[in-house]
ROGUVO-910692 format. One record per residue: x, y, z of N, C-alpha, C, CB in turn; residue in one letter. Coordinates in steps of 0.1 Angstrom, whole numbers, padded with zeros to 4 digits, always signed. Each point is the difference from the previous one (the first is absolute). Glycine has a CB too. Example, Ala and Ser with C-alpha at 12.3 -4.5 7.8 and 13.67 -1.06 7.14 Angstrom:
% ROGUVO-910692
@nc1->+0132&nc2->-0057&nc3->+0078&cac1->-0009&cac2->+0012&cac3->+0000&cc1->+0009&cc2->+0012&cc3->+0000&cbc1->-0019&cbc2->-0012&cbc3->+0012&aa->a
@nc1->+0015&nc2->+0023&nc3->-0019&cac1->+0009&cac2->+0011&cac3->+0000&cc1->-0008&cc2->+0011&cc3->+0008&cbc1->+0012&cbc2->-0006&cbc3->-0022&aa->s
% end
This chain:
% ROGUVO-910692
@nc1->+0008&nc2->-0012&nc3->+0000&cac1->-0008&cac2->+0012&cac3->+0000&cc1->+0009&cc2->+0012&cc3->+0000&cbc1->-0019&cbc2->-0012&cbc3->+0012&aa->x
@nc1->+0013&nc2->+0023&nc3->-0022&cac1->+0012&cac2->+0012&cac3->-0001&cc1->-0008&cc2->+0011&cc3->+0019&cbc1->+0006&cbc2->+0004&cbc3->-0043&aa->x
@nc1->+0009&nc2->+0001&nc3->+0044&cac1->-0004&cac2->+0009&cac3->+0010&cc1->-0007&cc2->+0005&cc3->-0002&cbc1->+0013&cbc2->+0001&cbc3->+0006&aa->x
@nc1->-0022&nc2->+0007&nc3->-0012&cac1->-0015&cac2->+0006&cac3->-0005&cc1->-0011&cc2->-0007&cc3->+0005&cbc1->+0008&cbc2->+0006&cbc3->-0020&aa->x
@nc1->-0007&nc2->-0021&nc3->+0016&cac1->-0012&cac2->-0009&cac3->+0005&cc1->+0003&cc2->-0002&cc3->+0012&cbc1->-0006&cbc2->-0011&cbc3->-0019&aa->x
@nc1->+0019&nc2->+0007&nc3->+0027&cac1->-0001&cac2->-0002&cac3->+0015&cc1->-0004&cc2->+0017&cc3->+0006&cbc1->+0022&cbc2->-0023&cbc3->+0000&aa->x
@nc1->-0019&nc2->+0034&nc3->-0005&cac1->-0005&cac2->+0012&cac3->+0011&cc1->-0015&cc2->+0001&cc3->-0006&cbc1->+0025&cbc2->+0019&cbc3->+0005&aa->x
@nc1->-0032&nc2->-0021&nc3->-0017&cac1->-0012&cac2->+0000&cac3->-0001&cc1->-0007&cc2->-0011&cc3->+0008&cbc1->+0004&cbc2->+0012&cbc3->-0021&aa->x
@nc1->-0001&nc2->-0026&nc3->+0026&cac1->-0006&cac2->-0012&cac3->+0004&cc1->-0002&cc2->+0013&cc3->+0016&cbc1->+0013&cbc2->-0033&cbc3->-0016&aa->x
@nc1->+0003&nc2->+0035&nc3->+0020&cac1->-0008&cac2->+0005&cac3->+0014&cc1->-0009&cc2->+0010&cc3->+0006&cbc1->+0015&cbc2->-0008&cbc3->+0002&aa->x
@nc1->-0016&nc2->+0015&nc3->-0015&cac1->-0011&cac2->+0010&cac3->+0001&cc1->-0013&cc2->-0007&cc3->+0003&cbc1->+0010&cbc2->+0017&cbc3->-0016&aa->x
@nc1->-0014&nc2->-0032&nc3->+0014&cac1->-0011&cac2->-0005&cac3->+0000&cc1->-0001&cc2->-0011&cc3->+0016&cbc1->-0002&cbc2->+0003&cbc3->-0031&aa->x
@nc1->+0014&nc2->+0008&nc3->+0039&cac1->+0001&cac2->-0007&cac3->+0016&cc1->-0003&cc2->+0011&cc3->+0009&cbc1->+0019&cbc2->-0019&cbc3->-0004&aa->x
@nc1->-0024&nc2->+0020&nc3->+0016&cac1->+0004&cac2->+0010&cac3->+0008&cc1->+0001&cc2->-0012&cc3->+0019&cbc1->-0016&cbc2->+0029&cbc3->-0020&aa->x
@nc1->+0028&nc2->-0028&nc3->+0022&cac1->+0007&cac2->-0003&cac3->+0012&cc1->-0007&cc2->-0016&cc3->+0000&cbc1->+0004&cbc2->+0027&cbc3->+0014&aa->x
@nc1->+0007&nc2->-0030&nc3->-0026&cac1->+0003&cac2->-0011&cac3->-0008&cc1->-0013&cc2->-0014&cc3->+0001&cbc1->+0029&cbc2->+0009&cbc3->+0006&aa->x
@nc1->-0038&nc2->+0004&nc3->-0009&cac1->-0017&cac2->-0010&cac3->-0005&cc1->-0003&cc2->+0010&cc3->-0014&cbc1->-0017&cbc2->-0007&cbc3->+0030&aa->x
@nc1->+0012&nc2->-0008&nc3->-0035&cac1->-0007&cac2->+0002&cac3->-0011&cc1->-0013&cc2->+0011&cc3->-0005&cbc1->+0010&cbc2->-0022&cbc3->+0003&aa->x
@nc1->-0007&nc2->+0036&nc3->-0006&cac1->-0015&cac2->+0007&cac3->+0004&cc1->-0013&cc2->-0011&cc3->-0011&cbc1->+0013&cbc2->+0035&cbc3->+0004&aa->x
@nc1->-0006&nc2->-0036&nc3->-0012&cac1->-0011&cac2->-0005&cac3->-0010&cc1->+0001&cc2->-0009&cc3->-0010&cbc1->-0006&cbc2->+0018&cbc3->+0003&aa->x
@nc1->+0004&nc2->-0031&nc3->-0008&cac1->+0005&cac2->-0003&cac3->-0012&cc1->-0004&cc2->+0005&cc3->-0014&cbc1->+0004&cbc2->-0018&cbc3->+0015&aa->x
@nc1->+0004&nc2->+0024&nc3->-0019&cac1->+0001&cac2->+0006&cac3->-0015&cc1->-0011&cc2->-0001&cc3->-0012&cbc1->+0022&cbc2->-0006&cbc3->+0007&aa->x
@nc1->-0033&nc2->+0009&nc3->-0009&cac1->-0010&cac2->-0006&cac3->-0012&cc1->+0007&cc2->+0001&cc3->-0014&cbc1->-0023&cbc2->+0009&cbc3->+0014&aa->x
@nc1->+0035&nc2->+0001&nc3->-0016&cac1->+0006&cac2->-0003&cac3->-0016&cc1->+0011&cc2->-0007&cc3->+0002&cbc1->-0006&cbc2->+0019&cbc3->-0011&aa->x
@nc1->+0002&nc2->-0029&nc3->-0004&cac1->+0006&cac2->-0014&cac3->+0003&cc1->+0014&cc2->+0003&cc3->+0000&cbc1->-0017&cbc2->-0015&cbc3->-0012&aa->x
@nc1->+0023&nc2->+0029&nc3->+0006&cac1->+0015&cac2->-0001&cac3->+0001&cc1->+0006&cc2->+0009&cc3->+0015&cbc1->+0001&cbc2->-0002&cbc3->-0031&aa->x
@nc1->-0013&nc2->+0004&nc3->+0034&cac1->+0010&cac2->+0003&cac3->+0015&cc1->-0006&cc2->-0011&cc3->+0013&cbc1->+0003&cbc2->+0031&cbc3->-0008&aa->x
@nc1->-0012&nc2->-0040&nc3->+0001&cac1->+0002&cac2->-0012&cac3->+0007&cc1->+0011&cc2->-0004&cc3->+0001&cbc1->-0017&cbc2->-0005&cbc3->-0003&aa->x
@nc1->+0022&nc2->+0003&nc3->-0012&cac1->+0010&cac2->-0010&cac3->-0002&cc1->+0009&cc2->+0006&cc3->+0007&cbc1->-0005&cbc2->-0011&cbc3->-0020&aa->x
@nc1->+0011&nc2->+0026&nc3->+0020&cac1->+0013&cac2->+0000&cac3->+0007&cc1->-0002&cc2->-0004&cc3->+0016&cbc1->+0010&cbc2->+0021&cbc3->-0017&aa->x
@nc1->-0024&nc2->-0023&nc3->+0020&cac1->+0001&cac2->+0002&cac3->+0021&cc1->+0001&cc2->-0019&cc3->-0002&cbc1->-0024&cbc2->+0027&cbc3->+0015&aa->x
@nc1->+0015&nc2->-0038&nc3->-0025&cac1->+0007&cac2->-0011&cac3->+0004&cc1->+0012&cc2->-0006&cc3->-0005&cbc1->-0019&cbc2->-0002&cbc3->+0003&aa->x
@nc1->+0029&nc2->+0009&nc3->-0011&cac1->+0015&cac2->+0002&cac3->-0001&cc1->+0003&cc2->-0001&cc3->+0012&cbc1->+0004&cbc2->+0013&cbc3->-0018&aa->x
@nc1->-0009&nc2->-0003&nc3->+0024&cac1->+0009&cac2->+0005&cac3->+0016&cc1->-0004&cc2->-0011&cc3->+0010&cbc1->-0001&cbc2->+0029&cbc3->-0003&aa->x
@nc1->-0014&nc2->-0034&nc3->+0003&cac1->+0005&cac2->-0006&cac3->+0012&cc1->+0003&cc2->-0013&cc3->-0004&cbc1->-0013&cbc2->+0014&cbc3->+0015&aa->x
@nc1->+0012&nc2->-0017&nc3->-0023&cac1->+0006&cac2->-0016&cac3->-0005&cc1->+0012&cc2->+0000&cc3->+0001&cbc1->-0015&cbc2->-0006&cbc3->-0016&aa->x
@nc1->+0029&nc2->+0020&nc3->+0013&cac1->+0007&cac2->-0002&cac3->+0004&cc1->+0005&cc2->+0007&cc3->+0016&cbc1->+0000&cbc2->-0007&cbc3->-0025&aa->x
@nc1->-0009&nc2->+0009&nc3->+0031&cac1->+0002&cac2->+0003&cac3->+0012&cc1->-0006&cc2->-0007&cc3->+0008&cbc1->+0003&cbc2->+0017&cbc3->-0007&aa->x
@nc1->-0010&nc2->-0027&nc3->+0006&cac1->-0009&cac2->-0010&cac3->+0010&cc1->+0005&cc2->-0014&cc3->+0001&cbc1->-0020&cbc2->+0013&cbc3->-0006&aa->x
@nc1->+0027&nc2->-0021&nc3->-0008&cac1->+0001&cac2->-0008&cac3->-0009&cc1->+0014&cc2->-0006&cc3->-0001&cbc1->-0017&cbc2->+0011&cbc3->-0010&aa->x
@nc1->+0021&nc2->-0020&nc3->+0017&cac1->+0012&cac2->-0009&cac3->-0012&cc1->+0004&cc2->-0001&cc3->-0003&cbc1->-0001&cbc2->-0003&cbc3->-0003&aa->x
@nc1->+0006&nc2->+0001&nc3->-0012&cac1->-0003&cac2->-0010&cac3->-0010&cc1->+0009&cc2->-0014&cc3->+0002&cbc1->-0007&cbc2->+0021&cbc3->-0017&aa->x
@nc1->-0004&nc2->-0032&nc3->+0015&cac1->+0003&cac2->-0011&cac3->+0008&cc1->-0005&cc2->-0008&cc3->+0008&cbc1->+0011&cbc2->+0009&cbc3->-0003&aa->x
@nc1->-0020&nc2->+0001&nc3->+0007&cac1->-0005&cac2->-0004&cac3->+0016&cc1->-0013&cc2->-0001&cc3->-0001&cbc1->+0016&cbc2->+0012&cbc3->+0014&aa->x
@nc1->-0018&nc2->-0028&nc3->-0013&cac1->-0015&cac2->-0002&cac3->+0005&cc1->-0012&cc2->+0006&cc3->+0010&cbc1->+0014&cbc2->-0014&cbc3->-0006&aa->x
@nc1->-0024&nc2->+0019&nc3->+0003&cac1->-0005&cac2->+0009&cac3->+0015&cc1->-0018&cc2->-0008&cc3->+0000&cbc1->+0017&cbc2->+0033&cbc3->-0004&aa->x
@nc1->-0021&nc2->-0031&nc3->+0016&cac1->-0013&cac2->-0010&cac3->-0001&cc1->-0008&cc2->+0014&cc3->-0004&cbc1->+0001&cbc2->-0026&cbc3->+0021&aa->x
@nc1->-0012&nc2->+0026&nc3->-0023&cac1->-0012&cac2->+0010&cac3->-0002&cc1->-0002&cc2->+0008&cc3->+0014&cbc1->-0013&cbc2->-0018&cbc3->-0017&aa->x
@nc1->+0016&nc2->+0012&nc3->+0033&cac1->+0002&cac2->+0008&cac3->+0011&cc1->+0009&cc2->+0009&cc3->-0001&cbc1->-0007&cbc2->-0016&cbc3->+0011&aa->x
@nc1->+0018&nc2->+0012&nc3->-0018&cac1->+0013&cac2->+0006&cac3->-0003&cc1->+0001&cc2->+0017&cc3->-0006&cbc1->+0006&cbc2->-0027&cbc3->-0004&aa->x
@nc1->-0011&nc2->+0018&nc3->-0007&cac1->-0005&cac2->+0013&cac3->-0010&cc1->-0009&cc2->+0010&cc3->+0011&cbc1->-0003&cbc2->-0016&cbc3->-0027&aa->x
@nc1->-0007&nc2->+0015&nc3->+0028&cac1->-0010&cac2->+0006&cac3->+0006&cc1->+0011&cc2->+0008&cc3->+0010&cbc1->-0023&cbc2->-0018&cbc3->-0003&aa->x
@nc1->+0027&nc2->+0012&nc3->+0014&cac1->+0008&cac2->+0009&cac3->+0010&cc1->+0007&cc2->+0008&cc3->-0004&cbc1->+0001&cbc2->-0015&cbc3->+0013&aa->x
@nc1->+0009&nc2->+0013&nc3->-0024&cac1->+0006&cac2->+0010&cac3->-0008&cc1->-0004&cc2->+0013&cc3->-0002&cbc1->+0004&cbc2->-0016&cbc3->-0009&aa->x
@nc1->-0017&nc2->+0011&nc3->+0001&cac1->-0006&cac2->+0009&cac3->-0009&cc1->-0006&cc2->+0011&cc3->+0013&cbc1->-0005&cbc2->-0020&cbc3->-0024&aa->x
@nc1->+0000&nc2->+0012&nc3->+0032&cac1->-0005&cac2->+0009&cac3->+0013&cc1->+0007&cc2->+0010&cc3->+0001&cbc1->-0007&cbc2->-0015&cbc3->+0011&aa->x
@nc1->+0018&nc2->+0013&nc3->-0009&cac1->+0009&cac2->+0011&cac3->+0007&cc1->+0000&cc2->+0011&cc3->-0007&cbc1->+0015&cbc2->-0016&cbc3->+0008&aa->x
@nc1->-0022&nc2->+0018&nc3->-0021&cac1->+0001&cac2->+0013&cac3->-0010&cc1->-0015&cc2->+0000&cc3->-0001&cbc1->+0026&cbc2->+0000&cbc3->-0015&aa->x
@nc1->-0036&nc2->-0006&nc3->+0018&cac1->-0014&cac2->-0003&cac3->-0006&cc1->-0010&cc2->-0003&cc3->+0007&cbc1->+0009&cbc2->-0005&cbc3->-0014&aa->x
@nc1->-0017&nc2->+0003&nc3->+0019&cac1->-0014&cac2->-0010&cac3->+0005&cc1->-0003&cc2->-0008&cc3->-0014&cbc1->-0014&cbc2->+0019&cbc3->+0021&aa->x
@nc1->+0014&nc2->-0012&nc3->-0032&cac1->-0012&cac2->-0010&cac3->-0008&cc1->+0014&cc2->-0006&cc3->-0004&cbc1->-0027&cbc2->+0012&cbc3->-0010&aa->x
@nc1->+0032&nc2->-0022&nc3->+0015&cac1->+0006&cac2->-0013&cac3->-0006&cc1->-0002&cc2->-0010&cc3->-0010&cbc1->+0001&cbc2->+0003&cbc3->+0017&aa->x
@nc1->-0013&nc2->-0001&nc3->-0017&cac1->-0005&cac2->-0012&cac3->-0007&cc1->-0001&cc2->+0009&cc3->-0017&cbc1->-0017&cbc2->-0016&cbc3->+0026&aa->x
@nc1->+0016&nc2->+0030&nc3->-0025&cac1->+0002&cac2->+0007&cac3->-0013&cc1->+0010&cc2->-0002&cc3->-0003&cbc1->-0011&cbc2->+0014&cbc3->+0001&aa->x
@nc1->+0022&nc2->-0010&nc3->+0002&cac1->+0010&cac2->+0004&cac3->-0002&cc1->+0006&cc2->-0015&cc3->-0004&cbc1->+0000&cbc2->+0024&cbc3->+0014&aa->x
@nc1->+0003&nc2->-0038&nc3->-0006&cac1->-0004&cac2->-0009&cac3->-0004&cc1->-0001&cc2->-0004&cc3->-0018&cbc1->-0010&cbc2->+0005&cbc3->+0025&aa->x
@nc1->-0003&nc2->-0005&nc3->-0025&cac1->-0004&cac2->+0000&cac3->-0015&cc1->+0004&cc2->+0007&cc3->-0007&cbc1->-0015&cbc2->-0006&cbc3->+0004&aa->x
@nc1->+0019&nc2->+0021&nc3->-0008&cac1->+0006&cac2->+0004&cac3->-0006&cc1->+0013&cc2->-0001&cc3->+0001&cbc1->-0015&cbc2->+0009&cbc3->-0001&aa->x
@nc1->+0023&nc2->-0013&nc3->+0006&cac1->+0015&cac2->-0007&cac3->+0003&cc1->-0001&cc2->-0011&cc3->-0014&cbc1->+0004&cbc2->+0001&cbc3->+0033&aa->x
@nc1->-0010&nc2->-0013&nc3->-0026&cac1->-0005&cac2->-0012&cac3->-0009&cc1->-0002&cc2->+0004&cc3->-0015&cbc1->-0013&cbc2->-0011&cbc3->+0020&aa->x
@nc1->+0002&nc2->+0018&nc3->-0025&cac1->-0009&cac2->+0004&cac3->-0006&cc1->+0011&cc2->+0006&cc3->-0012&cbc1->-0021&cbc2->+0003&cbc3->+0021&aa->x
@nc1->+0027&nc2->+0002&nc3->-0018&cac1->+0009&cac2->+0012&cac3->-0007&cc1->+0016&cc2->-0010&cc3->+0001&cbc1->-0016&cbc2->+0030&cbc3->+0013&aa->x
@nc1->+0019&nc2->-0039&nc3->-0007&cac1->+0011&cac2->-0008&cac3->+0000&cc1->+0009&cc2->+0002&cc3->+0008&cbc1->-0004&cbc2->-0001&cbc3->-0018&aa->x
@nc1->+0004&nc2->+0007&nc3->+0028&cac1->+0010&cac2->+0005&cac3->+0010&cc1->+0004&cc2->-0012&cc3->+0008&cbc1->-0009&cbc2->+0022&cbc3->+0001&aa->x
@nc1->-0001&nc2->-0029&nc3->+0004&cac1->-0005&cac2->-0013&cac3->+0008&cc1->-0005&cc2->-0007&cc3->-0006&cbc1->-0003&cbc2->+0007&cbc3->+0017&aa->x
@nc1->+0010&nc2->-0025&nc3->-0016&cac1->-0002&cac2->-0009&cac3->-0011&cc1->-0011&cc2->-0010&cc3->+0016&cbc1->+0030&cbc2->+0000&cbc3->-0027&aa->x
@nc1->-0042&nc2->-0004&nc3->+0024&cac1->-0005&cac2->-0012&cac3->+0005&cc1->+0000&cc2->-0013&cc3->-0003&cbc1->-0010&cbc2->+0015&cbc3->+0005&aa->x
@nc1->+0014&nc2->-0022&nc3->+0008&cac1->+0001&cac2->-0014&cac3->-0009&cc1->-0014&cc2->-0006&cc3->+0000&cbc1->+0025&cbc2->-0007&cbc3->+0007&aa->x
@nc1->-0023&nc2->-0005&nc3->-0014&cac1->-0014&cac2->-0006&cac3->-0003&cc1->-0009&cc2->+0000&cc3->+0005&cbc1->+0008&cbc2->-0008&cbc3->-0006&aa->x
@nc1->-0006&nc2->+0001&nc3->+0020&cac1->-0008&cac2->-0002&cac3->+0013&cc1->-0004&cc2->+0014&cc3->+0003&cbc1->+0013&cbc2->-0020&cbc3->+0011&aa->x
@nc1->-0014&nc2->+0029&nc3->-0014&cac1->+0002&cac2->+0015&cac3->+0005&cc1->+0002&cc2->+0005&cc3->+0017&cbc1->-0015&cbc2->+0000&cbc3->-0021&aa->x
@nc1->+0026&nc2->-0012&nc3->+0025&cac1->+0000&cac2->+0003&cac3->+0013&cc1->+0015&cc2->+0007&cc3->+0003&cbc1->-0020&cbc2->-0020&cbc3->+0006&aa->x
@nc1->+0028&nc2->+0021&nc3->-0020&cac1->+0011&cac2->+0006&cac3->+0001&cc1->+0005&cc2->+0013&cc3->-0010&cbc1->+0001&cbc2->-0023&cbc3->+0009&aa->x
@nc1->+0012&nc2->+0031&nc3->-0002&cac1->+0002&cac2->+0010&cac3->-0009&cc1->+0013&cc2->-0001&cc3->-0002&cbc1->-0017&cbc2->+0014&cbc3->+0005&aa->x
@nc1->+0022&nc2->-0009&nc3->-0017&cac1->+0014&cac2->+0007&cac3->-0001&cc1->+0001&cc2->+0011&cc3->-0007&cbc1->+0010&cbc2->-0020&cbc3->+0003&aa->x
@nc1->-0001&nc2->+0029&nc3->-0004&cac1->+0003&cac2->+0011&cac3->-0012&cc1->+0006&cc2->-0009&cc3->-0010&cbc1->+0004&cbc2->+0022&cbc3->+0014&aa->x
@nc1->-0013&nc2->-0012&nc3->-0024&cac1->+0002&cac2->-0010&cac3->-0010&cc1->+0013&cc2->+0010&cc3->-0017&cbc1->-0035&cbc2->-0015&cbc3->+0012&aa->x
@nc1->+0032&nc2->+0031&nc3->-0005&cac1->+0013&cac2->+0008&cac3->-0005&cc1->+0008&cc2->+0006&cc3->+0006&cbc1->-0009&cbc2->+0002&cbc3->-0014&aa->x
% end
């Protein structure tokens, strides 16, 4: 990510929470850049509790943010859907 997108991602924090997740898809994409590589791995198996607690720590809706991770490719699920990894 160019330094542009990391000082624009933290304009979308204040005392390091998430105010809002993003409705345009390209400034979604730079906030799940950031936390996939800020939350994330790569390597590392995480259960769905996992994820969730993560994701907490910048969020309540988990379970959004979550799916759009997945959704968009950030986070690969395995079959069973009871597992995660980063998947870029």
């Amino acid at each position: 990510m160019t330094d542009g997108g990391a000082r624009g991602v933290q304009a979308l924090f204040a005392r390091g929470r998430l105010i809002a997740i993003p409705r345009r898809a390209e400034r979604r994409e730079q906030l799940l850049a950031h936390l996939s590589e800020t939350l994330f791995e790569p390597g590392h198996a995480y259960s769905e509790r996992e994820v969730n607690d993560r994701l907490r720590t910048v969020h309540e809706d988990c379970a959004a943010l979550r799916r759009y991770l997945v959704d968009d490719g950030w986070l690969a699920r395995s079959p069973d859907g009871g597992g995660y990894r980063r998947a870029r």
